[in-house]
FIKOLZA-1660 file (N, C-alpha, C; in steps of 0.1 Angstrom, whole numbers, plus 5000, padded with zeros to 4 digits):
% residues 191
   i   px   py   pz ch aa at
   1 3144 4234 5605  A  X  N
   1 3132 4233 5598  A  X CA
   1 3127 4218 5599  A  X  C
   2 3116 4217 5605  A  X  N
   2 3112 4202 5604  A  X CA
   2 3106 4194 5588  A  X  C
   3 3107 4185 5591  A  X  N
   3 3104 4177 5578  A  X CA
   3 3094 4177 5570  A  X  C
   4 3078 4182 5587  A  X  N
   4 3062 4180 5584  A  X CA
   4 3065 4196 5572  A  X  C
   5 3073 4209 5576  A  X  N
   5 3072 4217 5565  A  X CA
   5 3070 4215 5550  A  X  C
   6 3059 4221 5544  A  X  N
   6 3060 4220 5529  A  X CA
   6 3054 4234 5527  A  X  C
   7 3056 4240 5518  A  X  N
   7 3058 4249 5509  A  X CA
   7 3044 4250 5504  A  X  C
   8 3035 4260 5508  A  X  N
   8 3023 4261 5501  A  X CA
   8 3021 4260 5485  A  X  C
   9 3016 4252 5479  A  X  N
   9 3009 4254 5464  A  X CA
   9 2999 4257 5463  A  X  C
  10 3006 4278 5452  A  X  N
  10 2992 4283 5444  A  X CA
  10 2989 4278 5431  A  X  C
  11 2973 4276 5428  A  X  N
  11 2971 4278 5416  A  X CA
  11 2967 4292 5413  A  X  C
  12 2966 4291 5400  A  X  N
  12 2961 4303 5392  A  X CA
  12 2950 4313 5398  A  X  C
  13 2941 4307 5402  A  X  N
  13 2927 4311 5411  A  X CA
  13 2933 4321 5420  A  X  C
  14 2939 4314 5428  A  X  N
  14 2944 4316 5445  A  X CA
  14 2955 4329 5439  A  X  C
  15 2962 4326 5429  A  X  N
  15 2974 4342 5433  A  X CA
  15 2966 4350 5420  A  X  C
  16 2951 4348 5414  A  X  N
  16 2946 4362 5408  A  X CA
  16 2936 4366 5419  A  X  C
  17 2931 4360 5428  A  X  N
  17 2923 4363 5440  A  X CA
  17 2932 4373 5447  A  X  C
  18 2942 4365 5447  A  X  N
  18 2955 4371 5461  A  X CA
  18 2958 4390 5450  A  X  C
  19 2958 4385 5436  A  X  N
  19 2968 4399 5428  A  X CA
  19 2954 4411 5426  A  X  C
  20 2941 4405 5433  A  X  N
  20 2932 4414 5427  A  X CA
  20 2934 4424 5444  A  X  C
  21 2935 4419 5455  A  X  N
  21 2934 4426 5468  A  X CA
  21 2943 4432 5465  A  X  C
  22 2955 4428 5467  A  X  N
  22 2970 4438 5464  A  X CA
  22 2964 4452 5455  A  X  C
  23 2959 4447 5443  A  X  N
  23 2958 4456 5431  A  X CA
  23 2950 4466 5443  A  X  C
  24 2935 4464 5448  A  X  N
  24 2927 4470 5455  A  X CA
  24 2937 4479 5464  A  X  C
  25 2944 4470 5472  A  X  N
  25 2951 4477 5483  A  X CA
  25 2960 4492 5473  A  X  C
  26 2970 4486 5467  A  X  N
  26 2975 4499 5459  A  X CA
  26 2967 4506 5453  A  X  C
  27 2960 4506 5446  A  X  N
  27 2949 4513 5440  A  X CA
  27 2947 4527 5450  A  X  C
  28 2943 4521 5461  A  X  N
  28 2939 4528 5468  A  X CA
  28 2946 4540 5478  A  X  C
  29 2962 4532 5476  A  X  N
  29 2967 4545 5483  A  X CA
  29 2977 4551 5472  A  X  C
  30 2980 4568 5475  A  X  N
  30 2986 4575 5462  A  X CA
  30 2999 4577 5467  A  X  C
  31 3005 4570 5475  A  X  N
  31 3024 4576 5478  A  X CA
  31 3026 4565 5472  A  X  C
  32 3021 4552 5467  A  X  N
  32 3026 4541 5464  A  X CA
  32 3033 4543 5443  A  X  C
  33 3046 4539 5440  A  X  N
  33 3051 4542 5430  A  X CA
  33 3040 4537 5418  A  X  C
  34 3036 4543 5406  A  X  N
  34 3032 4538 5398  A  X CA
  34 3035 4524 5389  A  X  C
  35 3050 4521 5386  A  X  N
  35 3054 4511 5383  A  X CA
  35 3050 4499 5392  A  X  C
  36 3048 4502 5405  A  X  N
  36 3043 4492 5413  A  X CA
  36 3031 4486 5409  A  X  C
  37 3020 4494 5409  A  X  N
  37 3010 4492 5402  A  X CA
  37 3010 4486 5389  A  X  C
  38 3015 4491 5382  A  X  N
  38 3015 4484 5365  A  X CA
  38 3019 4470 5367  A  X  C
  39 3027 4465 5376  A  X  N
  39 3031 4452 5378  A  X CA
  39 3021 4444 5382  A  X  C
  40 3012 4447 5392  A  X  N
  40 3003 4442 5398  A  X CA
  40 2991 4437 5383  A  X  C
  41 2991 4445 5378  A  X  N
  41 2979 4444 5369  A  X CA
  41 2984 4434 5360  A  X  C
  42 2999 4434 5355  A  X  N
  42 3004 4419 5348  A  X CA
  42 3002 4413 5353  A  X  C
  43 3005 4406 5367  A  X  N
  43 3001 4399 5376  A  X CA
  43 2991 4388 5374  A  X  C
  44 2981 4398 5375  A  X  N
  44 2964 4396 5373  A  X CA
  44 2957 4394 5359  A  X  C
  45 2964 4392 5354  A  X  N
  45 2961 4393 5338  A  X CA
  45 2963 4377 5332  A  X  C
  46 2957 4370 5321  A  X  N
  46 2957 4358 5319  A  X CA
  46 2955 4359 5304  A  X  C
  47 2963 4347 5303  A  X  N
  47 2964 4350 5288  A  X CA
  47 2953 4340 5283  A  X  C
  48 2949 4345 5273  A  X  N
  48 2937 4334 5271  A  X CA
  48 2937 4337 5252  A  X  C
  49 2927 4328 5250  A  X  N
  49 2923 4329 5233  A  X CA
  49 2914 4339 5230  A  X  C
  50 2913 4347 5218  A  X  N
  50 2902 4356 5219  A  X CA
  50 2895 4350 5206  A  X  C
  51 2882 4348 5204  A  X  N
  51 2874 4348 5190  A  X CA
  51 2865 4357 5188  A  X  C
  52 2863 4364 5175  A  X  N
  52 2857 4379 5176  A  X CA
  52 2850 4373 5162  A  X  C
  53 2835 4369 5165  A  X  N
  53 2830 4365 5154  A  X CA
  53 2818 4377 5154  A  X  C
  54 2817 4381 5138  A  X  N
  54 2805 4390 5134  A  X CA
  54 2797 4388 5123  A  X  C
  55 2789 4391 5123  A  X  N
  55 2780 4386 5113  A  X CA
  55 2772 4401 5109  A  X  C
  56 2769 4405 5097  A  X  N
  56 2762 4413 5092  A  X CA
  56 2755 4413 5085  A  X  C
  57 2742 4417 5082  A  X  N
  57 2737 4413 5073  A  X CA
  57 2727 4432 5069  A  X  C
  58 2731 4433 5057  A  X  N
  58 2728 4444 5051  A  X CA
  58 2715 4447 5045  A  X  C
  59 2711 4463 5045  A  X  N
  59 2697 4464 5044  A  X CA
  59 2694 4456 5031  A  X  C
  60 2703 4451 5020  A  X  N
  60 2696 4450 5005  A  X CA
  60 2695 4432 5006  A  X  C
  61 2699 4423 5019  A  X  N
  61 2703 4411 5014  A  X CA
  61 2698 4406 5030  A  X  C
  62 2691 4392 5025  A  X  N
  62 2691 4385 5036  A  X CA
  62 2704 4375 5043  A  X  C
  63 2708 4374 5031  A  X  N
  63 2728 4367 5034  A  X CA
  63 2733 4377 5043  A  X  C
  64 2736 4365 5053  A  X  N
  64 2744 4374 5063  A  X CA
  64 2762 4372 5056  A  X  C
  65 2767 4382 5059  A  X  N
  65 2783 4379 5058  A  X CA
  65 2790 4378 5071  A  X  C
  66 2796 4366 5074  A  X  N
  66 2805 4362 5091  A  X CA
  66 2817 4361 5083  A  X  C
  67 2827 4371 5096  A  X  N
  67 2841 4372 5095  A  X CA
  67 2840 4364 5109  A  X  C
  68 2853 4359 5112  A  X  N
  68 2856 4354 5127  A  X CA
  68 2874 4355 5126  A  X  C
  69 2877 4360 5137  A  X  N
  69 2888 4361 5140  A  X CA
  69 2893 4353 5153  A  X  C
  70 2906 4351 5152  A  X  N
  70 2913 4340 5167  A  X CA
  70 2926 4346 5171  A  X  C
  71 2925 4356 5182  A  X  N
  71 2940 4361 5186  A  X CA
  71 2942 4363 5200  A  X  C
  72 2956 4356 5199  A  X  N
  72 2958 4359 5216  A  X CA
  72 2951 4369 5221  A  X  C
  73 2952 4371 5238  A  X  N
  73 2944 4383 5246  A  X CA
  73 2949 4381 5258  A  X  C
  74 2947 4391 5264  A  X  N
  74 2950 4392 5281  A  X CA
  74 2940 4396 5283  A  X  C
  75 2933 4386 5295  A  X  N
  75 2918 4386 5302  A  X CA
  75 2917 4392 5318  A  X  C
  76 2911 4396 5324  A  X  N
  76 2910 4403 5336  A  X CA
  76 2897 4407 5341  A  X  C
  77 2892 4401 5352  A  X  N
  77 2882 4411 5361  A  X CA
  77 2886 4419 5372  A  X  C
  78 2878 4429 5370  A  X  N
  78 2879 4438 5386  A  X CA
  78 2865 4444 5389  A  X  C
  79 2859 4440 5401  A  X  N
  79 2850 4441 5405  A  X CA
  79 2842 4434 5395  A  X  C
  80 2828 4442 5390  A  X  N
  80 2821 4427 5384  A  X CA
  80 2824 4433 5371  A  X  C
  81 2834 4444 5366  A  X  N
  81 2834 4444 5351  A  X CA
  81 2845 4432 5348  A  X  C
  82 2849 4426 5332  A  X  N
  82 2855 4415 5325  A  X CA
  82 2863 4430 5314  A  X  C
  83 2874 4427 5310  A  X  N
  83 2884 4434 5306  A  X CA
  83 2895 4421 5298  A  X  C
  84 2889 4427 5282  A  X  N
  84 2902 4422 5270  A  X CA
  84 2905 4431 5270  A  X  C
  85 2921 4430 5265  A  X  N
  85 2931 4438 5259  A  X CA
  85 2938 4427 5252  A  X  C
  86 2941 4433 5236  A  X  N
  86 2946 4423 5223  A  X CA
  86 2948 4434 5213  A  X  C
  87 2955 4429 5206  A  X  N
  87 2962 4441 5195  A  X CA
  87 2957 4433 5182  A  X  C
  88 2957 4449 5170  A  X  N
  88 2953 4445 5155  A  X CA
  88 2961 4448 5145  A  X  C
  89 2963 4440 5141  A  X  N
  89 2971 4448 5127  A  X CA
  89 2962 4443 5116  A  X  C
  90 2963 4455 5109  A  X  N
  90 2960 4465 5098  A  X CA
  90 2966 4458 5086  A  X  C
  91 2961 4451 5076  A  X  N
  91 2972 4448 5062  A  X CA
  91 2975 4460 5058  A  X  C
  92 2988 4460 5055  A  X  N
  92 2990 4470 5044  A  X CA
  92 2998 4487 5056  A  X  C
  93 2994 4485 5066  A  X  N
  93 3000 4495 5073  A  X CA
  93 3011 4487 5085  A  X  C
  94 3020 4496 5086  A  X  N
  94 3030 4496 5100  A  X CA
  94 3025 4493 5111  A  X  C
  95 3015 4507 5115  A  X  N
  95 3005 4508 5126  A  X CA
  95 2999 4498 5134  A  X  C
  96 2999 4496 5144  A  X  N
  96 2986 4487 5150  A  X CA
  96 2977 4493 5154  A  X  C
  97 2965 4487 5158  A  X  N
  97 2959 4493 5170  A  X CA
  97 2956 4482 5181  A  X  C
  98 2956 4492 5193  A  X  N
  98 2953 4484 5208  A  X CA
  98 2938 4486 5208  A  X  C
  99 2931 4474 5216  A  X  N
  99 2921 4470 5216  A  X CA
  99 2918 4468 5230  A  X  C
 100 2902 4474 5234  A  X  N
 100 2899 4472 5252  A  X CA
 100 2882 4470 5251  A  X  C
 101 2884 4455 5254  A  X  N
 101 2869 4452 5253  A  X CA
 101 2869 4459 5271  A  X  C
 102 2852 4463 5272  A  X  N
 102 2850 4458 5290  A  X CA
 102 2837 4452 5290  A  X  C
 103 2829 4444 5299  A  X  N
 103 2816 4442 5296  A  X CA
 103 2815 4440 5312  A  X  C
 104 2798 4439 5312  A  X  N
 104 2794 4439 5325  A  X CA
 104 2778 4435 5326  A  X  C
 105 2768 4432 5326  A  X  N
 105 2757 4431 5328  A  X CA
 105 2755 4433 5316  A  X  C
 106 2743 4443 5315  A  X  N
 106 2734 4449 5297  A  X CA
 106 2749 4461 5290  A  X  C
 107 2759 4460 5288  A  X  N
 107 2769 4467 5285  A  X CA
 107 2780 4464 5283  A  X  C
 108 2784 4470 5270  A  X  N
 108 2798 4466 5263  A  X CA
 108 2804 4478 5258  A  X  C
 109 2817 4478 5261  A  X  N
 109 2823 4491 5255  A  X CA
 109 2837 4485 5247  A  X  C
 110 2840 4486 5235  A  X  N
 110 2850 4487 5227  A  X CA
 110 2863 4499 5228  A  X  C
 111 2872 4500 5231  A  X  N
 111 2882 4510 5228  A  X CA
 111 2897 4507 5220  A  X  C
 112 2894 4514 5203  A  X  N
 112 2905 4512 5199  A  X CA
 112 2914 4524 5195  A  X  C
 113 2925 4521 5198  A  X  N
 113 2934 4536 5198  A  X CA
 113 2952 4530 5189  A  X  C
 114 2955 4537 5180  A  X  N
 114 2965 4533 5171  A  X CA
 114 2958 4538 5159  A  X  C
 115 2957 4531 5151  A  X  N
 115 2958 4535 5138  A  X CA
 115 2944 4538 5133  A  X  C
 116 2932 4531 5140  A  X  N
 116 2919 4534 5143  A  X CA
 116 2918 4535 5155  A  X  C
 117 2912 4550 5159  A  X  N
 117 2899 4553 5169  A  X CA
 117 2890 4553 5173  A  X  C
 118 2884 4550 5184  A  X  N
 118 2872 4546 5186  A  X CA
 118 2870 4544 5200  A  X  C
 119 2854 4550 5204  A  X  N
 119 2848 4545 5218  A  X CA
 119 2837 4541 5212  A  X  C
 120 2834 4530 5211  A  X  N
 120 2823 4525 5210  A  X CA
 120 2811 4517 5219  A  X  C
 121 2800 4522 5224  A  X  N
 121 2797 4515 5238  A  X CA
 121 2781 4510 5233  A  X  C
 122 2782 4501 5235  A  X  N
 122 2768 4495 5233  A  X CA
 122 2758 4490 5251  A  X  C
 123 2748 4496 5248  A  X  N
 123 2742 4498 5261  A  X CA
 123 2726 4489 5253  A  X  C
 124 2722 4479 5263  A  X  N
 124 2710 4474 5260  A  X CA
 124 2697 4484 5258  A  X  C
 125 2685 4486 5243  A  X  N
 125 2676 4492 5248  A  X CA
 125 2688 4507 5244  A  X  C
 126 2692 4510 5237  A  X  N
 126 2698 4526 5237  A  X CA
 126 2704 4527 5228  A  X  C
 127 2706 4536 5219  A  X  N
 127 2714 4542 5210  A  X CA
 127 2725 4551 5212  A  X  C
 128 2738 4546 5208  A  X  N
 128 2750 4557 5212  A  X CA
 128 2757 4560 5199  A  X  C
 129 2759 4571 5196  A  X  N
 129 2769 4577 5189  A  X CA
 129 2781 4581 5194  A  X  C
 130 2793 4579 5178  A  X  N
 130 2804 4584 5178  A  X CA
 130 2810 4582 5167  A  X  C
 131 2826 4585 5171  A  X  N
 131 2831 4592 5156  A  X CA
 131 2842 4581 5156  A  X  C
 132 2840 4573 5141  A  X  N
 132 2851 4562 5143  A  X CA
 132 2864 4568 5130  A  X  C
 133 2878 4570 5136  A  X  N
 133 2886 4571 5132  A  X CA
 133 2896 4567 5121  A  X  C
 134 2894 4564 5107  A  X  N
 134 2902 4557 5102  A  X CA
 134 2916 4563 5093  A  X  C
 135 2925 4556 5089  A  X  N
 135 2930 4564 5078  A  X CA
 135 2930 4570 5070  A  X  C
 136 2915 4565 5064  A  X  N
 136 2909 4570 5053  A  X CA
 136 2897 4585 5057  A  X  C
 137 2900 4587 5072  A  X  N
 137 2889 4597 5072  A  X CA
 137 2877 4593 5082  A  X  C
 138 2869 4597 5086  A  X  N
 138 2863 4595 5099  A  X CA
 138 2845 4594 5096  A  X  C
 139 2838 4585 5103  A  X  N
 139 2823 4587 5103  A  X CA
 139 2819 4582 5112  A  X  C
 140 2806 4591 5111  A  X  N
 140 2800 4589 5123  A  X CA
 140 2789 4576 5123  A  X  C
 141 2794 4571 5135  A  X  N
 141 2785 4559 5137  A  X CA
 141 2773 4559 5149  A  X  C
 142 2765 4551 5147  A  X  N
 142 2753 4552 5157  A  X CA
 142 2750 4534 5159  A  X  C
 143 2754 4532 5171  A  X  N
 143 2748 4516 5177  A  X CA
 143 2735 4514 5183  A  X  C
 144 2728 4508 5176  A  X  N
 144 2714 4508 5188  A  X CA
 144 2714 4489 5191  A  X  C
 145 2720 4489 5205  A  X  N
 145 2721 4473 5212  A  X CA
 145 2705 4471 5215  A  X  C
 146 2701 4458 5208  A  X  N
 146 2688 4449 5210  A  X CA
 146 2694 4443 5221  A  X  C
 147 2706 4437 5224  A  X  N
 147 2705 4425 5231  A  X CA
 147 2723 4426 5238  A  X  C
 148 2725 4418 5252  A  X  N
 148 2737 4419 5250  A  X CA
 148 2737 4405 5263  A  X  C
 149 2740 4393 5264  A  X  N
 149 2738 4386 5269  A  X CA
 149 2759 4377 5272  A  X  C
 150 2755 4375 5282  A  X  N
 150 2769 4367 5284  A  X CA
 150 2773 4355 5294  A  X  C
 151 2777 4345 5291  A  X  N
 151 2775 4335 5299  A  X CA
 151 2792 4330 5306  A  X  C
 152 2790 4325 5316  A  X  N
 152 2806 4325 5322  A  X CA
 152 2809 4312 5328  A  X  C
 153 2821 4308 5324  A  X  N
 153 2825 4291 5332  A  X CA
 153 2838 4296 5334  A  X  C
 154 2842 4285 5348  A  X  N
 154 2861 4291 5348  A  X CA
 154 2869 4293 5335  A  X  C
 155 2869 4287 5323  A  X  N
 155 2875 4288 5320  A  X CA
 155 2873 4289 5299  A  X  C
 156 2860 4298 5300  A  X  N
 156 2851 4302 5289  A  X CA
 156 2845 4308 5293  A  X  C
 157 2844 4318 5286  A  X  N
 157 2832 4334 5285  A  X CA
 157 2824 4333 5273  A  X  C
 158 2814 4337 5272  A  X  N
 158 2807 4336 5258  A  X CA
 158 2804 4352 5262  A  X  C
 159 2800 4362 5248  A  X  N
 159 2797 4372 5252  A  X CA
 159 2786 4375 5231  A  X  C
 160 2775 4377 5238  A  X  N
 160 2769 4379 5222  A  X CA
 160 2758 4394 5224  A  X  C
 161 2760 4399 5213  A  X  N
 161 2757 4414 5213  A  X CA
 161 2747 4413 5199  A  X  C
 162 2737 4418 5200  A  X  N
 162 2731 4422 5187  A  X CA
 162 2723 4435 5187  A  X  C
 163 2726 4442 5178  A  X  N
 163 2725 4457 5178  A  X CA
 163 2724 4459 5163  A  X  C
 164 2719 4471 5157  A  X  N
 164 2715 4481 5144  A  X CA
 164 2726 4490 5146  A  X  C
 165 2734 4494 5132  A  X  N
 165 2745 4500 5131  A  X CA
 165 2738 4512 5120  A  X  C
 166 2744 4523 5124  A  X  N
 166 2740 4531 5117  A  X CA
 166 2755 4540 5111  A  X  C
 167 2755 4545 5095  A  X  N
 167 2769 4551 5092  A  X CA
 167 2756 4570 5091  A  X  C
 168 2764 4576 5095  A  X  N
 168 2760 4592 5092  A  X CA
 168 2743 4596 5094  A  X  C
 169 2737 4583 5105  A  X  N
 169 2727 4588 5109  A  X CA
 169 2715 4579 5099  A  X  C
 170 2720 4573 5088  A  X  N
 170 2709 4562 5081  A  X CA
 170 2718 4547 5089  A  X  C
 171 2703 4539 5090  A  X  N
 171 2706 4524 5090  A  X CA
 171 2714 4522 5081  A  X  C
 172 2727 4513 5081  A  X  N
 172 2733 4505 5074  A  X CA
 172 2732 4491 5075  A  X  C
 173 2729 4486 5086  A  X  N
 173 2731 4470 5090  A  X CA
 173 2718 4460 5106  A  X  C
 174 2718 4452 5103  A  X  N
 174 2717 4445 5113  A  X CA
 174 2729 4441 5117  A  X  C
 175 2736 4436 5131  A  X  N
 175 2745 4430 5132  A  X CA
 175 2748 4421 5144  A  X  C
 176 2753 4413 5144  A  X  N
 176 2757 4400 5159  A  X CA
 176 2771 4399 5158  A  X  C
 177 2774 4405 5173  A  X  N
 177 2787 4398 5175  A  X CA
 177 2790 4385 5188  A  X  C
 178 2797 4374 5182  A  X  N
 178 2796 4367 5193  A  X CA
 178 2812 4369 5199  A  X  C
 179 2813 4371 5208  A  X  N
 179 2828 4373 5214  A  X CA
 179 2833 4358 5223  A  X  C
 180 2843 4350 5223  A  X  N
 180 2844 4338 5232  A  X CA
 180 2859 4341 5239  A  X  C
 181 2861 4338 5252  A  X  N
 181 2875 4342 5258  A  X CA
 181 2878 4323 5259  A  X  C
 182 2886 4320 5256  A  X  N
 182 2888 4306 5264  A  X CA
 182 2903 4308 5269  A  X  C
 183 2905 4300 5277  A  X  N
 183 2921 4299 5283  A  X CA
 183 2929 4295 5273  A  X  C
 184 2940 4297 5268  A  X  N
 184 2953 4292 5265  A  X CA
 184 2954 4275 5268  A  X  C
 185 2955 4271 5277  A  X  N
 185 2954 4259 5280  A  X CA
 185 2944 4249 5277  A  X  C
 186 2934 4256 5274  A  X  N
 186 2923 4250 5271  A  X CA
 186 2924 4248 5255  A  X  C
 187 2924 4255 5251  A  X  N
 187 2927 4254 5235  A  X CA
 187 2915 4261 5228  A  X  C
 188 2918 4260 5211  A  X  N
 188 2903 4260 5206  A  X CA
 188 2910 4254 5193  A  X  C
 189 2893 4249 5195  A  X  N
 189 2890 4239 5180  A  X CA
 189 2884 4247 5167  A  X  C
 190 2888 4249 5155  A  X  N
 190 2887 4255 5147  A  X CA
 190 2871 4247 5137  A  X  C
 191 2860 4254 5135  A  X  N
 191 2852 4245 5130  A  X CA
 191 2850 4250 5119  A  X  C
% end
């Protein structure tokens, strides 16, 4: 081996570029083992920060009320959708629930399965119903998305949603959510 040899260095970019083809290539063919595949998608996956801020503000009150939350996530694209997955726990229960943002242009879909259920899809301009799952019993909800906008840098996502929430078919809310992905490495500053 001569001396001029060195050893290629990946970054991060280069082997999720390199783990999204692979994924593509398996994906695509069906004699290939399932486990193989599942590996590929850890692969491809980045751990990042998640902030899940919401703001509501109720038919009787111009006070909005904002909750904001900060919890690890595993971040991913494939093709031009963006894909969280992050877990919740529940005070007071055992249970968690698994959590699956996806977003894409005018569209956002929520999927939570554990201890709460839920498909929740917010489409710009549209109203969707469904049945959200709790332990306490189930109701039906209705999202009507005004707005669903999102902005993207290597290494920060902004994602902000404003939509009319409805429980059992009456308005109950205005609402905004701002969603932020940042990298792990990058950090976040608490304000």
């Amino acid at each position: 081996m001569s001396e001029d040899y060195r050893k290629p260095e990946f970054g991060k970019r280069e082997i999720l570029l390199c783990s999204i083809s692979v994924q593509k290539l398996l994906l695509g063919s069906r004699r290939l083992n399932s486990n193989i595949q599942k590996d590929v998608v850890i692969i491809m996956t980045k751990e990042v920060l998640l902030s899940l801020k919401g703001l509501q503000f109720d038919i009787h009150s111009s006070d909005g009320d904002e909750i904001e939350t900060i919890t690890p996530a595993e971040y991913y694209k494939r093709d031009e959708s963006h894909y969280i997955l992050y877990e919740e726990v529940t005070e007071g229960f055992e249970e968690s629930t698994k959590n699956i943002i996806k977003f894409k242009n005018n569209s956002l879909e929520l999927t939570k399965k554990g201890l709460i259920n839920v498909h929740m899809v917010f489409e710009e301009n549209k109203k969707n119903m469904t049945s959200y799952h709790t332990p306490y019993g189930q109701i039906l909800i209705g999202i009507d998305a005004r707005s669903i906008r999102f902005e993207e840098e290597e290494e920060h996502i902004v994602v902000n949603v404003d939509y009319a929430l409805e429980l059992n078919y009456e308005h109950f809310a205005d609402c905004k959510i701002t969603i932020e992905i940042r990298s792990k490495k990058s950090g976040y500053s608490l304000k």
